[in-house]
OpenMM code with the backbone's topology and positions (N, CA, C; nanometers):
from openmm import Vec3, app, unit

residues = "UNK UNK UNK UNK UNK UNK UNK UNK UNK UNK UNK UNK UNK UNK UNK UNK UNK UNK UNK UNK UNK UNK UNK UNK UNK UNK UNK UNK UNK UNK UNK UNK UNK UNK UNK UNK UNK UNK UNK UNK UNK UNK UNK UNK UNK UNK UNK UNK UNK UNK UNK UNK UNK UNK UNK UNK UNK UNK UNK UNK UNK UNK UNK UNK UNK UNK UNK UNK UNK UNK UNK UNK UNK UNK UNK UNK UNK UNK UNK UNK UNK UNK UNK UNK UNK UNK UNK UNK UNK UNK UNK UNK".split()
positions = [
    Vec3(5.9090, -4.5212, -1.2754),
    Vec3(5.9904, -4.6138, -1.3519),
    Vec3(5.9514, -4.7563, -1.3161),
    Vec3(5.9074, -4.8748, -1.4070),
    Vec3(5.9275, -4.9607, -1.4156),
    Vec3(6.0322, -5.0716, -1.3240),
    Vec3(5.9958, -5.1752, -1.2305),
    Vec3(6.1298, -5.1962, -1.1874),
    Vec3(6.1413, -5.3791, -1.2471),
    Vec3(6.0063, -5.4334, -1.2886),
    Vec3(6.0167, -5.5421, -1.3636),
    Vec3(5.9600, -5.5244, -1.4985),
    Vec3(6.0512, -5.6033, -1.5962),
    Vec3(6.0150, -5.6117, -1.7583),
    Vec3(6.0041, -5.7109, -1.8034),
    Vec3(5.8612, -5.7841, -1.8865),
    Vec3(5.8035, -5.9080, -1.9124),
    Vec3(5.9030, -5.8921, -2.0396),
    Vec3(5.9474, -5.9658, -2.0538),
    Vec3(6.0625, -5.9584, -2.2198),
    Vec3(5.9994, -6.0706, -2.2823),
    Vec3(5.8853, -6.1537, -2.2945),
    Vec3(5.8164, -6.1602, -2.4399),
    Vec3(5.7243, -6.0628, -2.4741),
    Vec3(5.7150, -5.9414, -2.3792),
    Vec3(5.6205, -5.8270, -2.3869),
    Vec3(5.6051, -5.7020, -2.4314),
    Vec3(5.7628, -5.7206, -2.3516),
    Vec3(5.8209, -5.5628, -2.3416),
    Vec3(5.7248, -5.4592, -2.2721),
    Vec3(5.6161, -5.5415, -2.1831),
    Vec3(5.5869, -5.4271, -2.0627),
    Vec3(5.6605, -5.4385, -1.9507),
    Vec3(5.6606, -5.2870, -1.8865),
    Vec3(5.6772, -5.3005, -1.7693),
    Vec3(5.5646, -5.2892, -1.6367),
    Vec3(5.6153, -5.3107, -1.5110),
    Vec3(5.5603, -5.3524, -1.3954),
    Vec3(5.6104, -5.2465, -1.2278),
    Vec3(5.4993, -5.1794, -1.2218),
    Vec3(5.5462, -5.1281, -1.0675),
    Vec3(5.5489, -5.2065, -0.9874),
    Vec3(5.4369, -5.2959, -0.9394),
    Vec3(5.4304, -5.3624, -0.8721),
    Vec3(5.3957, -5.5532, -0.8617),
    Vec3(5.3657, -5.6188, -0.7371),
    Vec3(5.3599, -5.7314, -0.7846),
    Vec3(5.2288, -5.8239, -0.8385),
    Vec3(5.1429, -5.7028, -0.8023),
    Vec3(5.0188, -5.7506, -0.8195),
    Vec3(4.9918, -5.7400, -1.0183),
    Vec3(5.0372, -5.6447, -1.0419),
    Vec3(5.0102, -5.6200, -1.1707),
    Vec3(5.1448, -5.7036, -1.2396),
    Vec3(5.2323, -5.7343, -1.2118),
    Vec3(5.3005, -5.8182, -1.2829),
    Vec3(5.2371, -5.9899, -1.2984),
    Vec3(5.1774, -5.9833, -1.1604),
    Vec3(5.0997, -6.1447, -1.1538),
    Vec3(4.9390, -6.1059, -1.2523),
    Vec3(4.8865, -6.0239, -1.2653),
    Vec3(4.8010, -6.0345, -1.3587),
    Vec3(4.8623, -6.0519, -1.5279),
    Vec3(4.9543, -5.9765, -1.5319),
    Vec3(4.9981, -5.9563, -1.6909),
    Vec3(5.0051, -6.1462, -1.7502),
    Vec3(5.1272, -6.1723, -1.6393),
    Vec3(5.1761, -6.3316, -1.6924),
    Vec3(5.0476, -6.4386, -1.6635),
    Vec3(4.9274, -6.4201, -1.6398),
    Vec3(4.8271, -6.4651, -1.6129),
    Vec3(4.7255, -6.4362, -1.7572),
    Vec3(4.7728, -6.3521, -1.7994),
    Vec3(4.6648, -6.2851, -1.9444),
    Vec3(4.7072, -6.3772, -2.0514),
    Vec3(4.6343, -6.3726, -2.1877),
    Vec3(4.6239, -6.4234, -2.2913),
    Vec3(4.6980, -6.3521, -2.3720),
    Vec3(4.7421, -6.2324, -2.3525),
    Vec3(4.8362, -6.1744, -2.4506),
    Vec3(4.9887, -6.1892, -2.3955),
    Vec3(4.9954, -6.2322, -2.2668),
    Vec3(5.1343, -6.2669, -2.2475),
    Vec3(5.1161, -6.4316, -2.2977),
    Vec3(5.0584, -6.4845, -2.2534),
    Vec3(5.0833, -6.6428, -2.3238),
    Vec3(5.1191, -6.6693, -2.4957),
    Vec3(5.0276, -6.5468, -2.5733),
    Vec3(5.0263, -6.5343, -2.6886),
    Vec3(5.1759, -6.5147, -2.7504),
    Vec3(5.2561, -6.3794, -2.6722),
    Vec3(5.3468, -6.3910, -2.7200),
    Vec3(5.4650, -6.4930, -2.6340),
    Vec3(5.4404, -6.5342, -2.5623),
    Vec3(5.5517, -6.6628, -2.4867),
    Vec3(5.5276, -6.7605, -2.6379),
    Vec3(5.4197, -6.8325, -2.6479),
    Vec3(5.4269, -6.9530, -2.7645),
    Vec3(5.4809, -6.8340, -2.9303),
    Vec3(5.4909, -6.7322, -2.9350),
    Vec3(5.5497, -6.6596, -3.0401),
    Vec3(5.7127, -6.6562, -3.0232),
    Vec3(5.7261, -6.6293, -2.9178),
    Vec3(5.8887, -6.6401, -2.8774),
    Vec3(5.9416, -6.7503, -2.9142),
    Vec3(5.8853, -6.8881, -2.8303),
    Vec3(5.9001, -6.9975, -2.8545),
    Vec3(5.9415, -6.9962, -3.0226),
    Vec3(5.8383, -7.0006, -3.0946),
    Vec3(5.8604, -6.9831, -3.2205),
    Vec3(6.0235, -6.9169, -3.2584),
    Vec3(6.0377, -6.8242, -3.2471),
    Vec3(6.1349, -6.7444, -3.3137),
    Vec3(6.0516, -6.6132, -3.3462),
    Vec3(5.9480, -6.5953, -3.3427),
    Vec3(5.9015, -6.4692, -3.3700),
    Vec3(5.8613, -6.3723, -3.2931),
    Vec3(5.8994, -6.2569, -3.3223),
    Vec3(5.8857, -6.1382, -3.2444),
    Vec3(5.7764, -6.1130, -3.2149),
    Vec3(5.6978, -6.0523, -3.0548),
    Vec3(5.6104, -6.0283, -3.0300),
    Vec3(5.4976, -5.9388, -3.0665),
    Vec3(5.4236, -5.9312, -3.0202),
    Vec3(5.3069, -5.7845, -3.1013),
    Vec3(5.2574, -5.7223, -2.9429),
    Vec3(5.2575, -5.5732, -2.9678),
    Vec3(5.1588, -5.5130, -2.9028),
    Vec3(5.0677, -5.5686, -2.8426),
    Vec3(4.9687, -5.4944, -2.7123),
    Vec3(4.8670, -5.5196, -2.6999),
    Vec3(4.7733, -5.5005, -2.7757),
    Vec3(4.7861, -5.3612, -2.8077),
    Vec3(4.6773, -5.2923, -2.8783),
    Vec3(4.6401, -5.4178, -3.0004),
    Vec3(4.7685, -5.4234, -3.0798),
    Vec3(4.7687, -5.5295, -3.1738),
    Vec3(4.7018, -5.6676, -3.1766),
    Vec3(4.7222, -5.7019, -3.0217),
    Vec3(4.6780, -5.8376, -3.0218),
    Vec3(4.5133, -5.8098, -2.9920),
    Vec3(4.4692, -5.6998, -2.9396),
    Vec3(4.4127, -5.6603, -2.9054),
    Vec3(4.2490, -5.6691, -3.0389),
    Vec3(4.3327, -5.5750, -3.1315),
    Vec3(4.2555, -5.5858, -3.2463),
    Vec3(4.2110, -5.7082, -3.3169),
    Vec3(4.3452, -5.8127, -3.3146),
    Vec3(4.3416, -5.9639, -3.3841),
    Vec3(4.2148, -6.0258, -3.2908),
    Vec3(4.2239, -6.0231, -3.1626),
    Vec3(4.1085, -6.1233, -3.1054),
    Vec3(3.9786, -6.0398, -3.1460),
    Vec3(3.9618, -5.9497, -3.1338),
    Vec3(3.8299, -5.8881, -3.1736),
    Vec3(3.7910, -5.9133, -3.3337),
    Vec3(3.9127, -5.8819, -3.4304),
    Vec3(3.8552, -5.9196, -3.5793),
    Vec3(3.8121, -6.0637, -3.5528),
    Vec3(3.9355, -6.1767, -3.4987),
    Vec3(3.8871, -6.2849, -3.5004),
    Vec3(3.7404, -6.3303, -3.4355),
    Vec3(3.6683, -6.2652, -3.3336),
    Vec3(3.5556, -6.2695, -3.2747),
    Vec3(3.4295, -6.2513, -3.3671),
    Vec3(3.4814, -6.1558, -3.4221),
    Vec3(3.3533, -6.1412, -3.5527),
    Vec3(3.3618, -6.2015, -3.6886),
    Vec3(3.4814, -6.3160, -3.6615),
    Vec3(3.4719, -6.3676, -3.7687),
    Vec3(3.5441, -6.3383, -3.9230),
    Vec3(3.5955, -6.2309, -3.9105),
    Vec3(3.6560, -6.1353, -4.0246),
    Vec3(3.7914, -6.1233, -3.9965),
    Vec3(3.8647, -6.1729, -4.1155),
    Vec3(4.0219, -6.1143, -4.0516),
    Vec3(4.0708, -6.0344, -4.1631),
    Vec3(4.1039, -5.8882, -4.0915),
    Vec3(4.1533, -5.7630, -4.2090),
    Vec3(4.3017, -5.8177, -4.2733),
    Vec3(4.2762, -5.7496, -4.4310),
    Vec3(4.3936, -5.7632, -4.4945),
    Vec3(4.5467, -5.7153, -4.4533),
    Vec3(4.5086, -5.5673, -4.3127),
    Vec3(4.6006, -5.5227, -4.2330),
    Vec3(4.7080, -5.6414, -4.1866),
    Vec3(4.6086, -5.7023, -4.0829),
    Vec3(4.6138, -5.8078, -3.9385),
    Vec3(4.7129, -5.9404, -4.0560),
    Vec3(4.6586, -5.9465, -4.1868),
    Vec3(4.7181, -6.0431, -4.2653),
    Vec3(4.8639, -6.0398, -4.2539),
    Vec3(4.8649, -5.9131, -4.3500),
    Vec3(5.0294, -5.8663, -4.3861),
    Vec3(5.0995, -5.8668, -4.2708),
    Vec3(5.0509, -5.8248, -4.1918),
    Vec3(5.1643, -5.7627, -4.0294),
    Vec3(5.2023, -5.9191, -3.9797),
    Vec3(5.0944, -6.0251, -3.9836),
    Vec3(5.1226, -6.1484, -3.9665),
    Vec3(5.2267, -6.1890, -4.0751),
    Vec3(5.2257, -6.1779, -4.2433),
    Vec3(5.3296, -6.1922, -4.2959),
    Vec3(5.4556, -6.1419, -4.2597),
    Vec3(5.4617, -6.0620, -4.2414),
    Vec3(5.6191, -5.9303, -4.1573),
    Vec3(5.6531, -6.0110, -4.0911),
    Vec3(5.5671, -6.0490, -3.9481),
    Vec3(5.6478, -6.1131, -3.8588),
    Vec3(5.6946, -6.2600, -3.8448),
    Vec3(5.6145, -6.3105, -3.9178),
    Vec3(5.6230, -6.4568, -3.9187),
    Vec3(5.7319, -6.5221, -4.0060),
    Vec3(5.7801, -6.4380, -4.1269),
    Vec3(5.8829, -6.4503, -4.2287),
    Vec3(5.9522, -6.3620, -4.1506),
    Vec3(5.9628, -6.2717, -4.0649),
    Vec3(6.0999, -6.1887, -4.0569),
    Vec3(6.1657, -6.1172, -4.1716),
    Vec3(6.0629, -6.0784, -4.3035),
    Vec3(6.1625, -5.9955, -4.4050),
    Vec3(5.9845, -5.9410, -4.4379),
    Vec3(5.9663, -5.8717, -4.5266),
    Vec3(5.8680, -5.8032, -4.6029),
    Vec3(5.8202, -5.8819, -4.7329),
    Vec3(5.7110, -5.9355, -4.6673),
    Vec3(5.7078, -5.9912, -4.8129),
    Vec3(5.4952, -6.0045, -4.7699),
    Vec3(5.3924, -6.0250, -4.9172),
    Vec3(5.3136, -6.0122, -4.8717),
    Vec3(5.2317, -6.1080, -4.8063),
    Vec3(5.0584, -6.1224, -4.7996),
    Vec3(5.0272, -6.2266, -4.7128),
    Vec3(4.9684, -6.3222, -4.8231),
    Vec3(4.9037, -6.3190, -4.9848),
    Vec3(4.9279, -6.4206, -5.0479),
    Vec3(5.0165, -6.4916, -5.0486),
    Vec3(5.1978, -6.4482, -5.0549),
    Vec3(5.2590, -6.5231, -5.0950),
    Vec3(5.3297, -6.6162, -4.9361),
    Vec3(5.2818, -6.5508, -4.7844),
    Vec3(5.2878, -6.6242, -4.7263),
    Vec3(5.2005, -6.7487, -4.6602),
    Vec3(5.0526, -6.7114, -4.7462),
    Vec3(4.9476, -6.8203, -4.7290),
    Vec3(4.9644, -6.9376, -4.7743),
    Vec3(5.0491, -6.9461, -4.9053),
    Vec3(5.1013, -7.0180, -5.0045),
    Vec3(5.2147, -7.0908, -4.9327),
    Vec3(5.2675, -7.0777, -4.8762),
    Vec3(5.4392, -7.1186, -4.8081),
    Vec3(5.3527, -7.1977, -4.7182),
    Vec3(5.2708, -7.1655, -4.6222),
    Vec3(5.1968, -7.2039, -4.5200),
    Vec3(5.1411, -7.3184, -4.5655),
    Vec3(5.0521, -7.3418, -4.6785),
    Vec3(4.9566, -7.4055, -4.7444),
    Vec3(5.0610, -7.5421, -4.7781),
    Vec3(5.1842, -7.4926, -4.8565),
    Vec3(5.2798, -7.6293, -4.8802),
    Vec3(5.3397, -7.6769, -4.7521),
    Vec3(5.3866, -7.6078, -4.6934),
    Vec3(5.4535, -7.7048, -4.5803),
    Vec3(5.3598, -7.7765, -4.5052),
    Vec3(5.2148, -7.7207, -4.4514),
    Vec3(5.1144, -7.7858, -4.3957),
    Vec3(5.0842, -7.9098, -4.4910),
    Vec3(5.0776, -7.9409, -4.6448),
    Vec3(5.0458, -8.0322, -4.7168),
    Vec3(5.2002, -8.1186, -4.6993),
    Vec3(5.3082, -8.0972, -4.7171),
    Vec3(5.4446, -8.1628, -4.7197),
    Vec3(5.4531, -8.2426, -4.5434),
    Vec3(5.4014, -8.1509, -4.4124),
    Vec3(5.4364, -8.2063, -4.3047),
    Vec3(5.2862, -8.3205, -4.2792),
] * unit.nanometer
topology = app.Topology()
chain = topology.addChain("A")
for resn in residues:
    res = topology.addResidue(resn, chain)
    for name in ("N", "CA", "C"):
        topology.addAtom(name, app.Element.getBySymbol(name[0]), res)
């Protein structure tokens, strides 16, 4: 059993060595500035996949939508949240 839990993570931690690596990684920072936000965190695996599509340059229509889900907090798709994105970036 787990006796510490990173809660922008939702992993847990046996010990202290592996808890000081986690908050040291790029996927805990990733989701700390997501929290910040208001938005709910992602997986590793997840974030996992995003830096690698992003590495090659390609970002799947998957990685899009799931970014729409979370970033709006309701279901809606990733045209119509590129668009929302696109005006407020031109309005701010």
């Amino acid at each position: 059993m787990s006796t510490v839990t990173c809660n922008a993570c939702n992993a847990g931690f046996d010990d202290k060595e592996q808890r000081r690596l986690h908050y040291r990684s790029e996927w805990h920072r990733y989701n700390l500035k997501r929290k910040v936000a208001g938005v709910p965190g992602v997986t590793e695996a997840l974030f996992l996949a995003t830096q690698s599509a992003l590495a090659e340059g390609s970002k799947p229509a998957s990685i899009q939508c799931f970014t729409a889900v979370l970033f709006v907090g309701r279901s809606i798709g990733a045209p119509k949240l590129m668009s929302s994105i696109s005006t407020r970036d031109h309005i701010f």
